[in-house]
GUBA-411539 format. One record per residue (C-alpha): x negated, y, z negated; residue in three letters. Coordinates in steps of 0.1 Angstrom, whole numbers, padded with zeros to 4 digits, always signed. Example, Ala and Ser with C-alpha at 12.3 -4.5 7.8 and 13.67 -1.06 7.14 Angstrom:
2
-0123-0045-0078ALA-0137-0011-0071SER
END
This chain:
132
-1603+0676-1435UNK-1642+0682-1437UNK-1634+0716-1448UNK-1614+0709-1478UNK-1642+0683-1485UNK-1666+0704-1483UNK-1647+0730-1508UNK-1644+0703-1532UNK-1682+0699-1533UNK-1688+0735-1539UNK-1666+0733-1568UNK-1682+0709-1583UNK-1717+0722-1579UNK-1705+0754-1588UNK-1690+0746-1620UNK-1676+0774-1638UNK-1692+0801-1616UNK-1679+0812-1581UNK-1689+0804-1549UNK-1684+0823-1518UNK-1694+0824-1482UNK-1727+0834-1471UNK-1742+0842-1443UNK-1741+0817-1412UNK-1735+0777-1426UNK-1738+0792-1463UNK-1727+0801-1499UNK-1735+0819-1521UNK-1732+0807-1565UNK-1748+0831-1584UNK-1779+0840-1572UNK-1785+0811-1553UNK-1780+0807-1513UNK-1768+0770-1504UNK-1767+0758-1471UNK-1744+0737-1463UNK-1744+0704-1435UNK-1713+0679-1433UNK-1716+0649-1414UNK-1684+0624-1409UNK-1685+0592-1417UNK-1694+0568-1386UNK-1677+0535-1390UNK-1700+0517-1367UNK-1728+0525-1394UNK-1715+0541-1426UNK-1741+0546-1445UNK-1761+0561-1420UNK-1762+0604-1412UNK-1780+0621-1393UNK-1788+0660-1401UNK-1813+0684-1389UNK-1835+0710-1403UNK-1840+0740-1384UNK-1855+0780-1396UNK-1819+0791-1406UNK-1820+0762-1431UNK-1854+0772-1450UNK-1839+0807-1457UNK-1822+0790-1481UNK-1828+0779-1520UNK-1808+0743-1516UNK-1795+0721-1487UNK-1767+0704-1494UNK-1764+0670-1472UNK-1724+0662-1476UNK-1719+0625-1462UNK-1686+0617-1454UNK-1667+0624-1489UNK-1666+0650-1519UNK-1686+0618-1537UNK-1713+0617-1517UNK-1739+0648-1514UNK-1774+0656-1522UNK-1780+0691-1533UNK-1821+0692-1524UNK-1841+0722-1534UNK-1852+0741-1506UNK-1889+0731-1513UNK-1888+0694-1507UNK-1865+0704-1475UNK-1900+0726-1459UNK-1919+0698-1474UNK-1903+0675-1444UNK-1902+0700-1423UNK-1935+0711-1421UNK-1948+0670-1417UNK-1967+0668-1386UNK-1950+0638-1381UNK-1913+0643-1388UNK-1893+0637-1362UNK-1888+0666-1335UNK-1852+0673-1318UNK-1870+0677-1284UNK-1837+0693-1267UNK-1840+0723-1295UNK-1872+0738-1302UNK-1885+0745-1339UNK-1857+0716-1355UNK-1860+0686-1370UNK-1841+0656-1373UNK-1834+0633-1406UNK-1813+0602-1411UNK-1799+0597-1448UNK-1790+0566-1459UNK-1765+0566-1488UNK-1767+0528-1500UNK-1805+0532-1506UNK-1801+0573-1514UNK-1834+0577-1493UNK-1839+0604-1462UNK-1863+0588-1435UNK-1881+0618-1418UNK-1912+0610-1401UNK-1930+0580-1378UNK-1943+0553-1394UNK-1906+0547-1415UNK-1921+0578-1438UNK-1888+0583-1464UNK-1882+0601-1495UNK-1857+0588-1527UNK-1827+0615-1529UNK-1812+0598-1558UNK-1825+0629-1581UNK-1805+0649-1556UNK-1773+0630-1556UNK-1738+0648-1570UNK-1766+0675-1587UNK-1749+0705-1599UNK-1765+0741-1603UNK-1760+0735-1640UNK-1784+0705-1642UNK
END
């Protein structure tokens, strides 16, 4: 199921050009490199997801987020992505050196990153297209 969800996703961002794989947890649309996270829905919390960041991710030019469904993704350029990562304080995955962990809340579109609650609106990243 998640990968026909995902597929549906990278048709949509996609538009009317191709996409194709790329590289490990990545496509390719044009000249831009996508990497790509899917989280399933949790139905104890579901508008809660948890992602990470890690160096495989910042080789990239977007991250797509994909929560739970083909309508709900952020498509984040890579920028704002090394932006969190490289926050002293953002939280550390302390079983797996050099990542970084984020939770994305969907009702409020916001990623919360760092201690102290520090968060970011994803709204200007939600169902974006390459085309926009």
């Amino acid at each position: 199921m998640s990968d026909e969800i995902k597929r549906q996703v990278y048709s949509r961002i996609a538009g009317s050009q191709k996409w194709v794989p790329s590289a490990r947890a990545k496509i390719r649309i044009g000249q831009s490199i996508i990497h790509v996270r899917f989280c399933s829905t949790n139905q104890g919390s579901p508008s809660k997801y948890k992602f990470n960041i890690n160096p495989n991710t910042l080789t990239a030019d977007f991250e797509l987020w994909i929560c739970g469904d083909q309508e709900t993704y952020y498509l984040t350029p890579i920028g704002i992505i090394k932006d969190i990562y490289s926050d002293p304080g953002t939280y550390q995955d302390y079983q797996h050196e050099g990542i970084k962990v984020v939770s994305v809340d969907t009702d409020s579109n916001y990623v919360m990153y760092a201690r102290g609650g520090k968060s970011l609106s994803l709204k200007p990243y939600l169902r974006s297209t390459l085309r926009q």
